[in-house]
C-alpha positions in Angstrom: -6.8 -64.3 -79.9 -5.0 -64.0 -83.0 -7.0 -67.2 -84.4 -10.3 -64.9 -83.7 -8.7 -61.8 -85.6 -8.1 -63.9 -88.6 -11.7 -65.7 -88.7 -12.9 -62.2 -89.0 -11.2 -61.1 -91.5 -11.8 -64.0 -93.6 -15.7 -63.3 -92.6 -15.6 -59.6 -94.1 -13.7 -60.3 -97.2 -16.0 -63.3 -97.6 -19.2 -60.8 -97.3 -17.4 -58.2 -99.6 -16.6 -60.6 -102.7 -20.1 -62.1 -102.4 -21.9 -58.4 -102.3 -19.6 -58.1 -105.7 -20.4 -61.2 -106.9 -24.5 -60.4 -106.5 -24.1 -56.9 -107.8 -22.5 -58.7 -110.9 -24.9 -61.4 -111.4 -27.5 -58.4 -111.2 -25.9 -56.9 -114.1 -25.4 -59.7 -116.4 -29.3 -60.5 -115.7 -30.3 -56.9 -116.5 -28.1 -56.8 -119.7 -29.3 -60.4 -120.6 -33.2 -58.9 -119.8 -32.2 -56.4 -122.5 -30.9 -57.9 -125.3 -33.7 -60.1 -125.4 -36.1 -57.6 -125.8 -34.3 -56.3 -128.4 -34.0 -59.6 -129.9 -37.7 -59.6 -129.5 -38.3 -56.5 -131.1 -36.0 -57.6 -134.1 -37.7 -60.4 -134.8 -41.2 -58.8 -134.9 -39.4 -56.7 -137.3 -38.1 -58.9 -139.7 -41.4 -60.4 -139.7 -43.1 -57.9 -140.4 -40.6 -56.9 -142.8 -41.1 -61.2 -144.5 -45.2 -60.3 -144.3 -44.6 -57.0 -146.4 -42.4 -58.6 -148.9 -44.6 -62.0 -149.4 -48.1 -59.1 -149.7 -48.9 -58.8 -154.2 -48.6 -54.5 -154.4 -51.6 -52.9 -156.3 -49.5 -50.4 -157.4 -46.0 -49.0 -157.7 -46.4 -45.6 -155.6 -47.9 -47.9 -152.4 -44.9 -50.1 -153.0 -42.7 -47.2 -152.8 -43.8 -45.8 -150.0 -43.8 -49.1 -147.6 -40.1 -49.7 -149.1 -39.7 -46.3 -147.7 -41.3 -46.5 -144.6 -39.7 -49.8 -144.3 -35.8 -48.7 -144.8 -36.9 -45.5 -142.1 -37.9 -48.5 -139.8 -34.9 -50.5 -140.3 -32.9 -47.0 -140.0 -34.5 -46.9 -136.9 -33.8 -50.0 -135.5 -30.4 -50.2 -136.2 -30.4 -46.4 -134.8 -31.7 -48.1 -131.2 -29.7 -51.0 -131.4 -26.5 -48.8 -131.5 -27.6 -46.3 -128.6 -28.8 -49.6 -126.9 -25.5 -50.9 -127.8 -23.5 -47.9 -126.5 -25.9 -47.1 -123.7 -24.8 -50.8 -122.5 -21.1 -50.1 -123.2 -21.3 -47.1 -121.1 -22.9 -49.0 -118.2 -20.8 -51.6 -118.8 -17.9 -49.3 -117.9 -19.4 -47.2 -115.1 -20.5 -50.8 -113.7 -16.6 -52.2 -114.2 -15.3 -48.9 -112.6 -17.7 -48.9 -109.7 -16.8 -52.2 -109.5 -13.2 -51.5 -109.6 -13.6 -48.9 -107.3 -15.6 -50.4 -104.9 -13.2 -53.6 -104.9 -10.0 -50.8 -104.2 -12.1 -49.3 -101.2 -12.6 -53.1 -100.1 -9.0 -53.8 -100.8 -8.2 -50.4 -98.7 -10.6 -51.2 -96.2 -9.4 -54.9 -95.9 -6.0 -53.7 -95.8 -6.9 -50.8 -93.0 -9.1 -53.4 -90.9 -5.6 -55.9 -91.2 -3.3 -53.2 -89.8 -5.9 -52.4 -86.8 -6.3 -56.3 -86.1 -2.6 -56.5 -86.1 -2.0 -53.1 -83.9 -4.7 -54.6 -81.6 -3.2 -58.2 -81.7 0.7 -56.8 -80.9 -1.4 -54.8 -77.7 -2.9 -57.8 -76.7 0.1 -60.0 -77.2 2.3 -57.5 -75.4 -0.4 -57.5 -72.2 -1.0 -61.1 -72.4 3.6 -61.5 -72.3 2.9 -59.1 -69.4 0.2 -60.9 -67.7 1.8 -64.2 -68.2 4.8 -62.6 -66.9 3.0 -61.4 -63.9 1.2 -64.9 -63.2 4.8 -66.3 -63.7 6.2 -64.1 -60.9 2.9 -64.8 -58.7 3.2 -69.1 -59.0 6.8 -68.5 -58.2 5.8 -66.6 -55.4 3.3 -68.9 -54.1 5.4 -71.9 -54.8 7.9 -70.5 -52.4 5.3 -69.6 -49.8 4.2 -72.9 -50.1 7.5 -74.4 -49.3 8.4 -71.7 -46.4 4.4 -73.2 -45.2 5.4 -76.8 -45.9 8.8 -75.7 -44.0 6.7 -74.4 -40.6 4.5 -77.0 -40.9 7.5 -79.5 -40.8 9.0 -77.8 -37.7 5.0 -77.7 -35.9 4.9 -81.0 -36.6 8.4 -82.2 -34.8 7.6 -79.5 -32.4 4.5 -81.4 -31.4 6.2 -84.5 -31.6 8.7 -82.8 -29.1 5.7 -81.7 -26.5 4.3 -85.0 -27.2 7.8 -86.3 -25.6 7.9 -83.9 -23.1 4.3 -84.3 -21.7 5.0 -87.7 -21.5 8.7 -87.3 -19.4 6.7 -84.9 -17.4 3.6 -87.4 -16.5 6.6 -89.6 -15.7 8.4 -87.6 -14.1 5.1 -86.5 -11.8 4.3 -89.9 -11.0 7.9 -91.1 -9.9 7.8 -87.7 -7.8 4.5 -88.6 -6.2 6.3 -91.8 -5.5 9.2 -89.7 -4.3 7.2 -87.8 -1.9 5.0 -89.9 -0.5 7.9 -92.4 0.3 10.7 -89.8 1.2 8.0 -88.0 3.9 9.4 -90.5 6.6 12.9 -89.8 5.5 12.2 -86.6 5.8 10.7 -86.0 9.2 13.6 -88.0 10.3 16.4 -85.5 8.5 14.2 -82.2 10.3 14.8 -83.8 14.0 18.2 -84.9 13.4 19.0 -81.0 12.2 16.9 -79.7 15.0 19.1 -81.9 17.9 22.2 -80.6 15.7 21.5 -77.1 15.2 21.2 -77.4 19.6 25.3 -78.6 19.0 27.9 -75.8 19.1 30.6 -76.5 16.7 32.0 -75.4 13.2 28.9 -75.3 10.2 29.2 -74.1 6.3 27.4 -70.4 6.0 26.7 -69.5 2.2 24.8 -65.6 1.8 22.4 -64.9 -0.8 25.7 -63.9 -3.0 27.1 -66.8 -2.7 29.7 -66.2 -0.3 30.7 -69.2 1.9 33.0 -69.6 4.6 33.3 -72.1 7.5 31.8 -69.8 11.2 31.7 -71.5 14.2 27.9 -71.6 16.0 27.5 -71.1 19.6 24.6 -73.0 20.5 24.8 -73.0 24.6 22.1 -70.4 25.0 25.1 -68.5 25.9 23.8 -66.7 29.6 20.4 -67.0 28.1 20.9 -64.9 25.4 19.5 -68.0 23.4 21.6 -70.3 20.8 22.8 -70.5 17.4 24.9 -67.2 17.5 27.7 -67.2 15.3 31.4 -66.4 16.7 33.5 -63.6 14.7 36.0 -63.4 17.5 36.9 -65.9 20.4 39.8 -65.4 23.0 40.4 -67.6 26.3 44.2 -68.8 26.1 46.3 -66.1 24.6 47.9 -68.2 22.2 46.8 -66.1 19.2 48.5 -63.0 18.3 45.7 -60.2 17.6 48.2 -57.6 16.3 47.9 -58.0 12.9 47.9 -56.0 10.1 44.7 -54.8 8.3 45.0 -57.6 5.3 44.4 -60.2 8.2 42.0 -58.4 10.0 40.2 -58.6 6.4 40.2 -61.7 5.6 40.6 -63.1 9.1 43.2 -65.6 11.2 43.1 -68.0 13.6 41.8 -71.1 13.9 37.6 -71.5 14.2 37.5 -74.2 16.3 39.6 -72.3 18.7 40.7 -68.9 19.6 40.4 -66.7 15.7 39.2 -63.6 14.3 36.4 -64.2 11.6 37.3 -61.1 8.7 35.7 -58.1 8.6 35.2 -59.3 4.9 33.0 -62.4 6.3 31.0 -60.4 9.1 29.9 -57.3 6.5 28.8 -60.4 4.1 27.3 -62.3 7.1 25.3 -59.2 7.7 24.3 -58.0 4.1 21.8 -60.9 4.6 19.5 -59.1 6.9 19.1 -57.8 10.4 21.7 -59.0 13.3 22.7 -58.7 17.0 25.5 -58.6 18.6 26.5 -60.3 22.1 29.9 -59.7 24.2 30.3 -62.0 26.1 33.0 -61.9 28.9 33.9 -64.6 31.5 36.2 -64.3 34.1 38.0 -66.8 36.2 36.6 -66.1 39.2 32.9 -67.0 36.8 31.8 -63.7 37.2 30.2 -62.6 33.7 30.1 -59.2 32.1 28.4 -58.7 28.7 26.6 -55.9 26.0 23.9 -56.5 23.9 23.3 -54.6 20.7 20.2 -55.3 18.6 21.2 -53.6 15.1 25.0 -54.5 14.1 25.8 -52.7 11.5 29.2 -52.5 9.8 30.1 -50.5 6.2 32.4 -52.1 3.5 35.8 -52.3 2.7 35.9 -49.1 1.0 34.2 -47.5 4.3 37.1 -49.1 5.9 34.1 -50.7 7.8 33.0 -48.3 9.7 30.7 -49.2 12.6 27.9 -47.7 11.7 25.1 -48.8 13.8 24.5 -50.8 17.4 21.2 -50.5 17.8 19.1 -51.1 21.4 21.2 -52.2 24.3 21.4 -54.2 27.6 23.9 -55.8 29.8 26.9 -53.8 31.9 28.8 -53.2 29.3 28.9 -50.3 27.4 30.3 -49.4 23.8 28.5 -47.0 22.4 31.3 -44.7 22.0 32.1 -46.8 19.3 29.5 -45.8 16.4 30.7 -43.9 13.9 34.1 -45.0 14.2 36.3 -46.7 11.0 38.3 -50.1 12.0 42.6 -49.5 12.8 45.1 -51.5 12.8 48.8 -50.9 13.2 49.7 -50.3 9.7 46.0 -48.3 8.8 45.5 -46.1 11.2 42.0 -43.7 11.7 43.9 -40.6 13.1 44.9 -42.4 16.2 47.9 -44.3 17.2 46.3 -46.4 19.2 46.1 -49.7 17.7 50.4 -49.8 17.5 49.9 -48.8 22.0 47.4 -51.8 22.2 48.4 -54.4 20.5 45.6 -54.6 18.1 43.1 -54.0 16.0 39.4 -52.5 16.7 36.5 -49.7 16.1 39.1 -47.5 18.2 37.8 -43.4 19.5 40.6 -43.0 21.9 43.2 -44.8 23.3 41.8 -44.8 26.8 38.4 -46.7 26.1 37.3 -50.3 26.6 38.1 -52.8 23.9 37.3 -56.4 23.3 
């Protein structure tokens, strides 16, 4: 830009001087035009003047008056070569301080046109520092976007690899479980009919809820008086060797022995039924194998901080009756409902009164 600026201001002083230098050369051809024509004149003159003096007179008064006329001539003459001389002077002078006055506006206006070229260079410099500033800012930009790009692409690139692995593991994995399946179906069939003939077994088996709760219960699987099989015990008496007065931490968390006479927890039967519907079976044998028995078809307990209240039963059927029951909160000896009855029986139960049936 600033090479441009300077080119043309070289070009306008270049026209200017050369204007100056015609205009001069005018002036020098004008005055040169001039003075020969008065050279020309001069020498007609003197000429004229050499023919007069070499012409014999006639007489003395026509001598006279051409000597006259002839000094009036030269009079003359040297009367228009001064005004011609000082009439040159003076446009010699009005030419030189036109000249000079045209070469100060040239000066002033070379001058004025240098100032505005600079001004206009400094602007343009200062936008073109901005703009390179600005282009500066925007390739650093980019150059950093192109390395967060290069970055992602790096990490799409191992992330395909990475599916690439995976979709092969799985393929594998697919074909060794088609293998798996297709050779484990016999192994299979056999597992389902060795758990059918042993869920038709009573004895003890691992229960796990849906919260993860196990315990060890003991399944009666005799189709108990054809109430059907897989029921699971929470209490079983038939010797007497157990001691059922206990306080109300063991009738939590249970006693006794499973595979024998125990009590299962009131803890374990309100998890055992949190995982859906149950019934409930008494079941009472005598010696004499007579059989008395209740069956509820909603059992229903509440938690520990209901002190397990009984609160549902549901349909029954058999000859024994408990209703009276419902609604009632489990005592013991040492947490009682309101009645003393558990310390007068020896035990703990869903207790109304003291005179009723218990288990």
């Amino acid at each position: 830009m600033l090479q441009f600026l300077l080119t043309q201001l070289e070009t306008m002083e270049s026209r200017m001087l050369s204007t100056i230098d015609g205009r001069m050369h005018q002036l020098q051809k004008s005055i040169e035009e001039r003075l020969g024509i008065i050279e020309k004149k001069t020498k007609r003159v003197l000429r004229r003047l050499r023919k007069d003096s070499i012409c014999p007179e006639n007489d003395a008064g026509t001598v006279v008056n051409e000597e006259t006329s002839t000094v009036r001539t030269m009079d003359q003459l040297e009367l228009m070569e001064s005004r011609i001389i000082s009439t040159l002077d003076e446009r010699i002078s009005q030419l030189e301080r036109n000249i000079d006055h045209k070469i100060q506006n040239a000066v002033e206006i070379i001058q004025q046109n240098t100032k505005r070229i600079f001004r206009t260079f400094r602007k343009y410099s200062i936008e073109e520092q901005n703009g390179i500033s600005r282009l500066s800012n925007k390739v650093r930009n980019a150059l950093v976007s192109g390395e967060q790009r290069l970055a992602r692409l790096q990490q799409v690139d191992e992330i395909k690899r990475e599916c690439s692995d995976v979709k092969y593991r799985l393929e594998t994995l697919s074909g060794q479980l088609v293998n798996l399946t297709s050779t484990s179906a016999a192994h299979a069939s056999l597992i389902l009919g060795r758990m059918d003939k042993l869920a038709m077994r009573s004895g003890v088996y691992a229960f796990r809820s849906r919260y993860n709760h196990s315990l060890w219960v003991y399944r009666d699987s005799t189709n108990n008086h054809g109430f059907g099989s897989g029921w699971i015990v929470i209490q079983r008496r038939y010797a007497g060797r157990i001691d059922f007065n206990r306080s109300w931490a063991e009738y939590c968390n249970g006693f006794g022995n499973v595979n024998g006479e125990h009590w299962l927890g009131l803890r374990n039967v309100h998890e055992i039924l949190k995982t859906g519907r149950h019934d409930l079976l008494f079941v009472f044998e005598y010696r004499s194998g007579m059989v008395d028995y209740a069956h509820y078809d909603n059992f229903v307990i509440g938690d520990v901080t209901e002190q397990y209240v009984l609160k549902s039963l549901g349909k029954h059927s058999g000859n024994l009756v408990f209703r009276q029951a419902e609604g009632t909160k489990f005592s013991t000896y040492d947490k009682e409902s309101g009645l003393s009855c558990p310390k007068a029986l020896h035990r703990g139960w869903w207790l109304k009164s003291c005179t009723e049936k218990y288990v």
